[in-house]
C-alpha positions as CSV (number, residue, x, y, z in Angstrom):
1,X,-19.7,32.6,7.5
2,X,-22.0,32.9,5.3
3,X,-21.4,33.9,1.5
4,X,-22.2,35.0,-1.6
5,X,-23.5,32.4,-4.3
6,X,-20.5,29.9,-4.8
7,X,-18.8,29.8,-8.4
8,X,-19.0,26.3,-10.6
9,X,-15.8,24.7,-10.7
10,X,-13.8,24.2,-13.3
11,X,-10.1,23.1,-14.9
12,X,-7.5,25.6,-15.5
13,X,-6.4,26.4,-18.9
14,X,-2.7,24.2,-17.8
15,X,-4.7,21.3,-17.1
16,X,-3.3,20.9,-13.8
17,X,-5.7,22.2,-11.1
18,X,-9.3,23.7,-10.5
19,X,-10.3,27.3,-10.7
20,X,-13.8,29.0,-10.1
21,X,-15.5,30.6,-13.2
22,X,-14.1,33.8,-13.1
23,X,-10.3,32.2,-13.1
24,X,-9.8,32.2,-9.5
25,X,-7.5,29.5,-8.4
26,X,-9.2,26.9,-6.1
27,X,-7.9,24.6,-3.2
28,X,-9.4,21.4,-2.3
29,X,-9.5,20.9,0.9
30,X,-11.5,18.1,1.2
31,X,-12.8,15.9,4.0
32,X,-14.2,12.4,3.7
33,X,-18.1,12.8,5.0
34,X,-19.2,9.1,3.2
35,X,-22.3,8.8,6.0
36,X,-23.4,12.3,5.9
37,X,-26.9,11.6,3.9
38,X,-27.3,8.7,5.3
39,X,-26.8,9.3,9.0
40,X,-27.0,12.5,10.1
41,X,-30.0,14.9,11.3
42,X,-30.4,18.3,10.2
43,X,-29.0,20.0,13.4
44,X,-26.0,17.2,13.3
45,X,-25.1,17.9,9.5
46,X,-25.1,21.9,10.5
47,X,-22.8,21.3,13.3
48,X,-20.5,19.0,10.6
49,X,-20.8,21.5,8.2
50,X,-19.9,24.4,10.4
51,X,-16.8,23.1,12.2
52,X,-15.3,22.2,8.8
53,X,-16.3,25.6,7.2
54,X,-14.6,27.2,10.2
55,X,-11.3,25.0,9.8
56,X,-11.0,25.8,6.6
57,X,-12.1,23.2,4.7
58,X,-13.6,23.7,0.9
59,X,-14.7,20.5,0.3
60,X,-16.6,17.6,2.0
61,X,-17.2,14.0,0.2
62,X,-20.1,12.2,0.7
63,X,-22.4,9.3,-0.8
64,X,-25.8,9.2,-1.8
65,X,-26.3,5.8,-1.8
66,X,-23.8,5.2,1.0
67,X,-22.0,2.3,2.3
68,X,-23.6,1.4,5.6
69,X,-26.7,-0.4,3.9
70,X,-27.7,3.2,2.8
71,X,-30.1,1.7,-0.1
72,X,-31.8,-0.6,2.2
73,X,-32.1,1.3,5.4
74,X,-33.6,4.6,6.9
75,X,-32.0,7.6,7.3
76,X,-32.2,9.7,10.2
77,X,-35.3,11.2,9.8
78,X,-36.8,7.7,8.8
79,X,-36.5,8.1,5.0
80,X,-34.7,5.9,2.2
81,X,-33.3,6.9,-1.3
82,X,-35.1,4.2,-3.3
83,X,-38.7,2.6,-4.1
84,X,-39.0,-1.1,-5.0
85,X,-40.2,-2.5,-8.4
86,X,-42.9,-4.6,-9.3
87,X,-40.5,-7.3,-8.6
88,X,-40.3,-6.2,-4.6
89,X,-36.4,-5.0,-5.6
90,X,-35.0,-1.9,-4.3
91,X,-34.4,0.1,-7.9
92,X,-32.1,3.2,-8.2
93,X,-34.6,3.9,-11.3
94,X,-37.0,4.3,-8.7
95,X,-35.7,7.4,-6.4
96,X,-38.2,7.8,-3.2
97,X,-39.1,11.3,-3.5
98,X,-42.5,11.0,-2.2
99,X,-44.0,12.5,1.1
100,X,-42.9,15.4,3.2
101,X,-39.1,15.1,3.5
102,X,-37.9,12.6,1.3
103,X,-34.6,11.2,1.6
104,X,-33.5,13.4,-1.8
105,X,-35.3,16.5,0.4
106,X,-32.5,16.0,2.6
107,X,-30.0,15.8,0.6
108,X,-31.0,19.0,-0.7
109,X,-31.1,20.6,2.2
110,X,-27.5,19.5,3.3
111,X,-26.3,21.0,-0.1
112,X,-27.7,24.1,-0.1
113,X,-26.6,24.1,3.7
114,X,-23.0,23.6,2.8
115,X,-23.5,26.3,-0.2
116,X,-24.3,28.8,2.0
117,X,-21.0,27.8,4.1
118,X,-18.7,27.9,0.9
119,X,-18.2,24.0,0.9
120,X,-18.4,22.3,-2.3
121,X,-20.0,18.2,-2.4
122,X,-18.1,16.0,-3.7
123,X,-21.1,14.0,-4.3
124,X,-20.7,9.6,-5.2
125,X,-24.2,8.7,-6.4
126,X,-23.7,5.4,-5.4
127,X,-20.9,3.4,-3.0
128,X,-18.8,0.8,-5.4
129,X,-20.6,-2.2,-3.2
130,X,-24.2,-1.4,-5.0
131,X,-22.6,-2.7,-8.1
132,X,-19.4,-5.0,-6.8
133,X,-20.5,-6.6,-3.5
134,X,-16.9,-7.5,-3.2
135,X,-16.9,-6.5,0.0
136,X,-19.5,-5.2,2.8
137,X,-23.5,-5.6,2.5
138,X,-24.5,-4.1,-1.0
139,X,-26.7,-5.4,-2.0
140,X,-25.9,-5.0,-6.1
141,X,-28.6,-2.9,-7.7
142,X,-27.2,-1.7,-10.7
143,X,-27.4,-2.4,-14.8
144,X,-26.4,-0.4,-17.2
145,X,-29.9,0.7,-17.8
146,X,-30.7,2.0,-14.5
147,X,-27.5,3.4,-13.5
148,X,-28.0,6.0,-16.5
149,X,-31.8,6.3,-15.6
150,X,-30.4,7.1,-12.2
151,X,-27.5,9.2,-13.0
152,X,-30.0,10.7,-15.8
153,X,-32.2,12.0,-12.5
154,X,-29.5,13.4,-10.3
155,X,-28.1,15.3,-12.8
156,X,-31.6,17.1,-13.6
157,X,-32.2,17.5,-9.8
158,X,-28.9,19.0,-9.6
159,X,-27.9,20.7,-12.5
160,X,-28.2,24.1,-11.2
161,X,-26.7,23.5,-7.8
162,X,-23.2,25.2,-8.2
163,X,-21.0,23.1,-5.3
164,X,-21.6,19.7,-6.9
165,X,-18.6,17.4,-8.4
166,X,-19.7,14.1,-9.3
167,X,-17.4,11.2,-8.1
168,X,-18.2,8.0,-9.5
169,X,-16.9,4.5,-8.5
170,X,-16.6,4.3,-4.9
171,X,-13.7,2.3,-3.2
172,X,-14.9,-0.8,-5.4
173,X,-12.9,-2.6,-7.9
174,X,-14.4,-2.7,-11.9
175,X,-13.5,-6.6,-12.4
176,X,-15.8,-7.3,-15.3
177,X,-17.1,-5.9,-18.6
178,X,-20.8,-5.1,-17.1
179,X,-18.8,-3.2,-13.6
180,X,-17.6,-0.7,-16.6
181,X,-20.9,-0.4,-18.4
182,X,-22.3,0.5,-15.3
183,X,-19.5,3.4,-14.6
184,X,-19.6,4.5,-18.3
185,X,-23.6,5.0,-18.0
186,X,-24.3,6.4,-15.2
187,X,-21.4,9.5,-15.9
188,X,-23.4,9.6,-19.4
189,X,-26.5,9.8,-17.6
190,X,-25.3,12.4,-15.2
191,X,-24.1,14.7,-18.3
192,X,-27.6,14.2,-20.2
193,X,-29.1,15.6,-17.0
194,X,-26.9,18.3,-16.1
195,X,-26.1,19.7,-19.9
196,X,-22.3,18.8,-18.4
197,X,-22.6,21.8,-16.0
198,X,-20.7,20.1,-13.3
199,X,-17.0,18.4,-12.8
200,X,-16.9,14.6,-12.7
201,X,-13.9,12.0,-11.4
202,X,-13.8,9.0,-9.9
203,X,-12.8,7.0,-6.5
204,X,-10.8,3.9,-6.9
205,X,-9.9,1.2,-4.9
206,X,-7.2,1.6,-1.9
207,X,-3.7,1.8,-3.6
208,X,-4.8,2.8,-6.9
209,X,-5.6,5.6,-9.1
210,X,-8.7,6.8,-11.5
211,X,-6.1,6.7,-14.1
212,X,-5.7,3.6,-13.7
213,X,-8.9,2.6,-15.6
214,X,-10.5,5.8,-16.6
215,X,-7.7,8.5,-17.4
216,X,-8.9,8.4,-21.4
217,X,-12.5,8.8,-20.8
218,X,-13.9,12.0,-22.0
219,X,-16.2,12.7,-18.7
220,X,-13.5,12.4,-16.6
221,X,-12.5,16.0,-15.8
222,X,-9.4,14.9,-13.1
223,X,-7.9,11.8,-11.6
224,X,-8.8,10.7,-8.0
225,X,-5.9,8.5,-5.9
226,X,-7.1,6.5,-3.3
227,X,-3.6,6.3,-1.1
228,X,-5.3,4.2,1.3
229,X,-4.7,2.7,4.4
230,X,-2.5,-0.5,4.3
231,X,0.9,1.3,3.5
232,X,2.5,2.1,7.3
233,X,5.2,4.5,5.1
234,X,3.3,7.3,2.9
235,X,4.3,7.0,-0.4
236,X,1.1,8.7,-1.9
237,X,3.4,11.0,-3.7
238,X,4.7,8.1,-6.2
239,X,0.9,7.8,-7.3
240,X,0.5,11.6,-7.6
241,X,4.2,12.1,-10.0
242,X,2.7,9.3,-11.8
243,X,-0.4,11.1,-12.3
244,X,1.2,14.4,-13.5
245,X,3.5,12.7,-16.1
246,X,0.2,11.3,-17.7
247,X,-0.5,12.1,-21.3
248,X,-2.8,13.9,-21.8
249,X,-2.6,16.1,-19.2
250,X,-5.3,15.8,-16.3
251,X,-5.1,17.3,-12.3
252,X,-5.2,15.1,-9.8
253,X,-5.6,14.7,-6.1
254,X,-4.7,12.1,-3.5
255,X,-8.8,11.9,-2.4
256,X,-8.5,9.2,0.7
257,X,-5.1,8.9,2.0
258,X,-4.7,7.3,5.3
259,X,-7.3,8.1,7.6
260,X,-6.4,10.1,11.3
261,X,-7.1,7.1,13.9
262,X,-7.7,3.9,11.8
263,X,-5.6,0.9,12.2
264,X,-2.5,0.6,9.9
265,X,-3.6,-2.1,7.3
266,X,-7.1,-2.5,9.2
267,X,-5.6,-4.1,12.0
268,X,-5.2,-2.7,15.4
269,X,-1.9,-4.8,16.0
270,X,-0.4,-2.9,13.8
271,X,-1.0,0.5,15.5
272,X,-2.8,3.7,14.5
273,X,-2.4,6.4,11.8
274,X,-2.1,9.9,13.9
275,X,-2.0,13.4,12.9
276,X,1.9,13.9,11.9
277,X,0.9,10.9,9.2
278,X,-2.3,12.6,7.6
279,X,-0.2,15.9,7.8
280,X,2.8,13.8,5.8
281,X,0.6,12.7,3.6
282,X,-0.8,16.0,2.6
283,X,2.5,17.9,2.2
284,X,3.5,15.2,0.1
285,X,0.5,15.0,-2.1
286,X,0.8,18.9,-3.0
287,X,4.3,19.4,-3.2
288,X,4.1,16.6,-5.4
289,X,1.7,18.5,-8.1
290,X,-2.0,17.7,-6.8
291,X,-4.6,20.2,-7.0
292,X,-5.7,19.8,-3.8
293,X,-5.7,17.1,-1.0
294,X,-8.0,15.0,1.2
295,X,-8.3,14.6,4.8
296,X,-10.3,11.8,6.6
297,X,-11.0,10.8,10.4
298,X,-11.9,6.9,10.4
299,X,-14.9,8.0,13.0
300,X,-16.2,10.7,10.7
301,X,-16.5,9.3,7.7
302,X,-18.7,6.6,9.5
303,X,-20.4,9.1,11.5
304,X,-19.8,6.9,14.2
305,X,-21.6,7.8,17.6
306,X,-18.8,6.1,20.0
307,X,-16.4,3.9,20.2
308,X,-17.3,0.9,17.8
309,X,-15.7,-2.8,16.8
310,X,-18.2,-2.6,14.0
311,X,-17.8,-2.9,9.9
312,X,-14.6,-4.7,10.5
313,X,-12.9,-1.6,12.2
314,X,-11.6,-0.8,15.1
315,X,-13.5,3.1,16.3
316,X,-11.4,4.9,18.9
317,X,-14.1,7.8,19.2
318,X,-17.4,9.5,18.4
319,X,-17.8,11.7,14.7
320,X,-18.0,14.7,17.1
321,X,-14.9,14.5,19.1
322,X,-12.9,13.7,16.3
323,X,-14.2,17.1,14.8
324,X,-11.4,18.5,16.5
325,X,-8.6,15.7,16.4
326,X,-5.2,17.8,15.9
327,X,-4.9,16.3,12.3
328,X,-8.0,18.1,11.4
329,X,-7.5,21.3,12.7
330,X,-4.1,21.4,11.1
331,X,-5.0,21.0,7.6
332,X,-5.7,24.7,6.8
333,X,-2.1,25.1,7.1
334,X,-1.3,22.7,3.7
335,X,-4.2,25.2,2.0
336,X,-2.6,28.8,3.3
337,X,0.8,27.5,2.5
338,X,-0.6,26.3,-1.4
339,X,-2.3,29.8,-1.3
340,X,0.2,31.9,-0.3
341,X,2.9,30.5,-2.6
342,X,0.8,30.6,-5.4
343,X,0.2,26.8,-6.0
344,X,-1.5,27.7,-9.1
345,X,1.8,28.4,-10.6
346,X,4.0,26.3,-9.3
347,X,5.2,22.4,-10.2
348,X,7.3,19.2,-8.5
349,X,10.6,20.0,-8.9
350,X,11.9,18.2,-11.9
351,X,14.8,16.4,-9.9
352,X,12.0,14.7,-8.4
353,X,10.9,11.4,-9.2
354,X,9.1,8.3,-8.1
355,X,11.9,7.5,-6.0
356,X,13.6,11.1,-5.2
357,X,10.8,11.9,-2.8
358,X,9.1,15.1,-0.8
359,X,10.3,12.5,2.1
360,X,14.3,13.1,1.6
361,X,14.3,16.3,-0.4
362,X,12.3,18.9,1.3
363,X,12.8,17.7,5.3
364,X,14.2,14.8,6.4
365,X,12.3,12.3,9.3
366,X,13.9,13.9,13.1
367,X,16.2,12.0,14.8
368,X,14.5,9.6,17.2
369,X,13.5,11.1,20.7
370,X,12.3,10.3,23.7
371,X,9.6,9.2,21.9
372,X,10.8,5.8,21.7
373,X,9.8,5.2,25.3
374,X,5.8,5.3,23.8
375,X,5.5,2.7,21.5
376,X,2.8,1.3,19.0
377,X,2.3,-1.5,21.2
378,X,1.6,0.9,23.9
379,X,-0.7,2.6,22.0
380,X,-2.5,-0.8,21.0
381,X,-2.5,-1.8,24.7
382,X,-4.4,1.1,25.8
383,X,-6.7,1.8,23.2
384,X,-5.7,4.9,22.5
385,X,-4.3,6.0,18.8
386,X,-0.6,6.3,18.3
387,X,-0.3,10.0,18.0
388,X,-2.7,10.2,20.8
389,X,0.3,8.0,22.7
390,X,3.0,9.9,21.6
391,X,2.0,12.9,22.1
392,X,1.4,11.9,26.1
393,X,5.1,10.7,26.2
């Protein structure tokens, strides 16, 4: 599987998807890796890496400073990001790079790793909570002076590493003046310390786009939708049409839609997302004009290591059994379909609209089944996610 040096990416001369250097239309197929610095070994990120190179895949995201207390706490060789100030404060002016296999050492390593597997990073410098501790544990690290320091740093450590995007934000809302300041300097540092070499966007909050706050800013290459996970019917498309009629033109991509196996809306009353969902939501997204699309598993994003009740969730399985969760393996069928049919040249139908839909005009939902006799409360009762339920019945 291993191939010859990957191309930079780029934005094609329409304005509406991604091609290599040489012109070459690309797919994103993307997976949603957030935990992959932060908890995985060596051996565990190559077997990661391999199983989505081997599905297909073309893109994994993941998160420097990621989510799970991935400032603050070791990774899984014993190593974190940061060093602390004179005032004992964890500082992301202060990268740990120190020692034989630093935390950065390893992030290295992973990206070279998925170089050599043709996978591009979609790489967050930072999740949103280490500058809005809206939710989860942060803490808030950021200023505007050290997120460009910061971002200043990964772009020189990186700015010859071909299979980089940067994605900044990070599932976090930008409520004040100083959450912006923050954004806007750290991409300025990033492009001092790249020269620009590399793609940037940004990941919203659930139900919202990057264009939303940051479609005029001149580092942002291409919008990023964050779908989400509390809408039980997949409307990602209406986000996506809204996207492509944007002036001035910019690609987008729906870059977290509803994960395979998390509860709809958080809450395991409410039953599971399953694979014809991530599959709906996928179709949708591309018919609908997005470059590329997303896919996530709720237990491999978190690299979870079994069934969990952590983080507010509700884990139905271990990161390595849902590898192979039929969503997953199904994806490179939205990418061969796109790249057989030329998606580089082709548009949303202009009888479409935010409310004429993929949903009515390209295949109607089936006729209920004997499917009915499984239901969501069924699925609840024995732990087991919907599609795992209806697929038994």
């Amino acid at each position: 599987m291993r191939g010859k040096p990957l191309q930079r990416l780029k934005v094609s001369a329409t304005k509406r998807f991604l091609v290599l250097e040489d012109g070459t239309p690309f797919f994103w197929l993307g997976d949603t890796a957030w935990e992959l610095f932060h908890k995985l070994n060596r051996d565990d990120a190559v077997h990661y890496l391999r199983t989505r190179a081997e599905q297909g895949f073309t893109v994994v995201q993941a998160v420097a400073l990621a989510e799970f207390e991935g400032a603050t706490t070791d990774n899984a060789h014993g190593r974190r990001p940061l060093r602390t100030n004179a005032s004992g404060a964890v500082d992301p002016a202060l990268p740990d790079v120190e020692g034989p296999y630093s935390y950065w050492d390893h992030v290295d390593w992973v990206l070279s790793e998925a170089a050599s597997l043709g996978l591009y990073v979609a790489l967050l410098p930072t999740w949103g909570d280490k500058f809005n501790k809206l939710w989860g544990k942060g803490p808030e690290l950021f200023t505007p002076e050290n997120a460009f320091a910061y971002g200043r740093w990964l772009g020189e450590r990186y700015r010859d590493a071909a299979n980089v995007v940067w994605v900044l934000g990070g599932d976090r809302p930008l409520q004040t003046r100083r959450h912006f300041e923050i954004v806007d300097a750290m991409a300025r540092g990033l492009k001092e310390g790249d020269g620009g070499s590399h793609l940037m966007t940004f990941h919203p909050q659930g139900a919202q786009s990057s264009s939303h706050h940051m479609h005029d800013e001149d580092w942002l290459d291409f919008n990023m939708i964050q779908s989400g996970h509390g809408e039980a019917q997949i409307t990602n498309y209406k986000r996506v049409l809204a996207d492509y009629e944007r002036q001035p033109v910019k690609p987008t991509l729906d870059g977290e839609p509803c994960y395979e196996d998390i509860p709809v809306g958080f809450r395991t009353e409410n039953g599971y997302f399953d694979e014809a969902d991530v599959r709906r939501a996928a179709y949708y997204a591309v018919l609908s004009g997005a470059l590329g699309h997303t896919y996530g598993h709720h237990s491999v994003w978190s690299m979870m290591d079994g069934p969990s009740e952590g983080h507010g969730h509700s884990f139905l399985m271990s990161w390595k059994q849902a590898l192979r969760r039929p969503g997953a393996e199904r994806m490179r069928h939205v990418r061969a379909l796109a790249e057989a049919r030329g998606f580089g040249r082709l548009a949303p139908p202009r009888t479409w609209s935010r409310t004429t839909t993929p949903a009515t005009t390209i295949w109607p939902r089936p006729a209920p089944t004997t499917m009915r006799t499984c239901t969501r409360r069924t699925a609840r009762r024995s732990r087991r996610s919907w599609g795992v339920c209806r697929a038994a019945g």
